[in-house]
N, C-alpha and C positions, 0 to 999 in steps of 0.2 A: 476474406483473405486480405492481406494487407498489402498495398498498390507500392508501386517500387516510386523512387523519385524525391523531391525536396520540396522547400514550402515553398518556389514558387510556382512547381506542376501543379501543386494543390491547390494554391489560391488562385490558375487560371481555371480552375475546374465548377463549373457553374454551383455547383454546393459547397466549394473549397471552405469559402468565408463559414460559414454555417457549421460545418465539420471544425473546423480550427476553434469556431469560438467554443463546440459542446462540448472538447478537449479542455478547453484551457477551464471551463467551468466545473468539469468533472474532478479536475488538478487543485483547484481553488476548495472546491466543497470538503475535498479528501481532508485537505490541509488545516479547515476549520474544526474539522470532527474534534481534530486533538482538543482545542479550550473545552470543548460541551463533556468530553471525558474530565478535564480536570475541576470542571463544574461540579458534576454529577453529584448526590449525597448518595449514592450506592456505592459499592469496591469498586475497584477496575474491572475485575473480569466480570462481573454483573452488568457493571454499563456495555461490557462485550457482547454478554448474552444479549440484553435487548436493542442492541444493535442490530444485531441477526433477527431478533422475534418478529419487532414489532416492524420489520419491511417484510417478514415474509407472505402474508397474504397479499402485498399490492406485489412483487414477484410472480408470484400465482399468478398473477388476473397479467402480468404482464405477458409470461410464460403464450398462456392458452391464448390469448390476443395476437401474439405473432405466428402462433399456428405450431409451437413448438410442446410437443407431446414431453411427459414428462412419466411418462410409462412406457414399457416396451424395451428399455436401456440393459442392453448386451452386460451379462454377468462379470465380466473382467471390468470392463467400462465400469460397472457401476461399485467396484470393490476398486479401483484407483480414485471414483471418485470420495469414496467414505475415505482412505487414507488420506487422500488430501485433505479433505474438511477437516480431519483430526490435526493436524498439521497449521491448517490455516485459525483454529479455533486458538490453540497454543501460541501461535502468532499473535492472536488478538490480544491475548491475556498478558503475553511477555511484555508487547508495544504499550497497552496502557497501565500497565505498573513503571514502564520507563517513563512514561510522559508526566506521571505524577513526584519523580525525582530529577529530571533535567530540563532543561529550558525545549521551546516547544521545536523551534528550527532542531536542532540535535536529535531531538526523538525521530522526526520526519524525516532527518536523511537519514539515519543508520539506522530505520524502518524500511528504508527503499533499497536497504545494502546487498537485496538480494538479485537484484540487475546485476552487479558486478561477479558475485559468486556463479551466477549462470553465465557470465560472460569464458570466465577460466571455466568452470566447467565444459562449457563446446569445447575449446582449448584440448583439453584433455579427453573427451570422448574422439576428434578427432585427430588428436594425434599431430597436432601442428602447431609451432609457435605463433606467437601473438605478433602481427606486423610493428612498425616501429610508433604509430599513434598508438597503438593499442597495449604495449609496453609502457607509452606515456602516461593514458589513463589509469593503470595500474598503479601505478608510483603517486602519481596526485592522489590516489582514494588514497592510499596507507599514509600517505603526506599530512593530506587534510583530516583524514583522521585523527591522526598522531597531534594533529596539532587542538582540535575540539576537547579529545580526550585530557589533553594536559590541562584545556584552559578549565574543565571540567573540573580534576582533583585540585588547581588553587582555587574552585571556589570551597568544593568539600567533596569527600568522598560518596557521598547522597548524591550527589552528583554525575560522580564518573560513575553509579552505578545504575543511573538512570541509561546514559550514553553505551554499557554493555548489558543490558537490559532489550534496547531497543534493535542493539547490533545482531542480537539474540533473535528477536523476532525477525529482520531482516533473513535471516536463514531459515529459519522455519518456511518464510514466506517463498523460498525460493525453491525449498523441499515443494510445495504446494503450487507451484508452479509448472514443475518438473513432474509431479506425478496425476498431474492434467494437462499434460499435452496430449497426449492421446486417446483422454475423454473426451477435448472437443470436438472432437469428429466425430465421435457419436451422440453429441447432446450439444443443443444449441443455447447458444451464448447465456440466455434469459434461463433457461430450466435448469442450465448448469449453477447459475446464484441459488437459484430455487434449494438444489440437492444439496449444495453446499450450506447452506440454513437449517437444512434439516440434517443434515450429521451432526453439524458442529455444536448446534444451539445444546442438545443432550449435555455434550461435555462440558460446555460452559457452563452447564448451570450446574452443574455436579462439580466443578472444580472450586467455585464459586460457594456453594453447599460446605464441602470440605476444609475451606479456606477461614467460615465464618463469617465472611462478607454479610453487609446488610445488602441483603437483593432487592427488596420490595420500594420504589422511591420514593422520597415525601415532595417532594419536588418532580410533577415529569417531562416540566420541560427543557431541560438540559437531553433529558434522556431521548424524548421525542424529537429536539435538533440532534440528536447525534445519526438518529436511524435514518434520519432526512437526508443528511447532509452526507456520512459517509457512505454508507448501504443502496439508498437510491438512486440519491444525485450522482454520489462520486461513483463508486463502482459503476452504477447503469452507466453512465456517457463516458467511463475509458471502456468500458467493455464494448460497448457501442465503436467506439473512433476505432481499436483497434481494427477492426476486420475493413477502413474505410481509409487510414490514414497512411505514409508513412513511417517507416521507423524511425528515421531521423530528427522527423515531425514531431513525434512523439515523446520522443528522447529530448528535446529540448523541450517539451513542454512541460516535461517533468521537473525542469528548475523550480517550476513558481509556485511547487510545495511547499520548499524547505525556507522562500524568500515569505509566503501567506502567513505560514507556520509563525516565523520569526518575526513578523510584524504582530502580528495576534496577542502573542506572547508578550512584546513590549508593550501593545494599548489596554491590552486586558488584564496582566499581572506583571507591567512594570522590569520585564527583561529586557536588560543592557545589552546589546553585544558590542566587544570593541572592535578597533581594524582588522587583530589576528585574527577575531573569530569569523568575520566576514571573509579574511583570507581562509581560512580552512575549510569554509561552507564553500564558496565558490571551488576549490579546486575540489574538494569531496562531489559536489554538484556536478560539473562540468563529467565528469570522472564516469556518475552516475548514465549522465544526458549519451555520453558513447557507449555507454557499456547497453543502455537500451537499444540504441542504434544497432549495435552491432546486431543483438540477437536475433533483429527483423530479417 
């Protein structure tokens, strides 16, 4: 469960330090996945698939290690969790065909766009307006959007199509979100990656199949850092901080994706950004860090 309060309840809390850094490392690794996908010599959604494959055995061994059964899982439970995987699998595939058309910060925040869509969503399940920060946030994400997307189409349309590509996944990702919430109360944290590897990987590699993609890689260390970096590291230690941290906590820590991302991007293939687009990132970001907040 996730503890009420701000980052300085957290950092007086004898593992505060420890918990903050395995967040900011889980944020950082997500963020690098993106270069190892534009690396890859296989398609995007092949490098998806074995994003999923090749963590699933240390999953496993991490699953039964914490004591969390990975049978036994209540039949509605286990048909919300295949829908999401299916969901979350289409996620994967939309975000790394964006990241192979737009610069790497861009893909990263309108990959995370689905904080905000769950944010209007409560909104509207329960039937109340958004207070007056929260009407702010909303207006900076369409702001900051608005503003990415344009700098997107003067470079080329390859571009903004990378940027609704990734906005694309960002919903998916929120469907996949939405339709596990109420698997994780019956399936713990670890067994829940587990299940979601084993729905999703099917599709991926069948989409993957269908698509043409070269699957098999001549190269697999791109492919090997990606399963590292996004799958174990990243996903393990947010999935981890959630149930330990803050929302607010969280929601800021969310920034130093989109800032990893874009640095990556510039040291490894050379992407510029200007003032605007640092202006658009930051209020899209900021936008994002509340809308996580909020949800806690």
């Amino acid at each position: 469960m996730e503890k009420e309060g701000g980052l300085e309840e957290t950092l007086a809390q004898p593992r505060g330090w420890l918990l903050l850094l395995a967040l900011l490392a889980g944020n950082i690794a997500l963020a690098l996945g993106a270069s190892f996908v534009r690396l890859a010599d296989t398609g995007p959604v092949s490098a998806a698939f074995w994003r999923l494959f090749l963590a699933l055995p240390f999953l496993i061994l991490l699953a039964r290690g914490m004591g969390q059964p990975l049978g036994g899982i209540p039949r509605k439970a286990m048909a919300l969790v295949a829908l999401g995987s299916v969901a979350f699998a289409f996620d994967l595939a939309l975000w790394h065909f964006g990241i192979g058309y737009t610069r790497l910060g861009n893909a990263t925040l309108f990959g995370n766009a689905g904080s905000i869509v769950l944010m209007i969503w409560g909104f509207i399940v329960a039937r109340m307006l958004p207070r007056p920060f929260e009407w702010f946030a909303m207006i900076c994400a369409l702001a900051g959007a608005g503003i990415l997307m344009g700098r997107s189409l003067e470079i080329s349309g390859a571009t903004l199509l990378g940027d609704l590509l990734s906005l694309g996944a960002g919903l998916l990702y929120a469907v996949y979100l939405l339709t596990l919430q109420g698997a994780r109360k019956a399936i713990g944290s670890s067994s829940l990656l587990v299940w979601v590897s084993v729905f999703g990987c099917p599709v991926l590699l069948l989409y993957a199949w269908l698509m043409g993609e070269p699957i098999w890689p001549g190269d697999w260390r791109p492919i090997i850092a990606l399963a590292f970096t996004s799958q174990l590291v990243g996903q393990g230690l947010i999935v981890f901080s959630l149930r330990h941290l803050p929302p607010l906590v969280i929601g800021l820590a969310l920034l130093t994706q989109p800032a990893v991302a874009a640095l990556s991007g510039y040291l490894a293939f050379g992407e510029v950004l200007t003032v605007l687009d640092v202006v658009g990132m930051a209020m899209l970001g900021a936008s994002l860090a509340v809308a996580r907040a909020r949800r806690g």
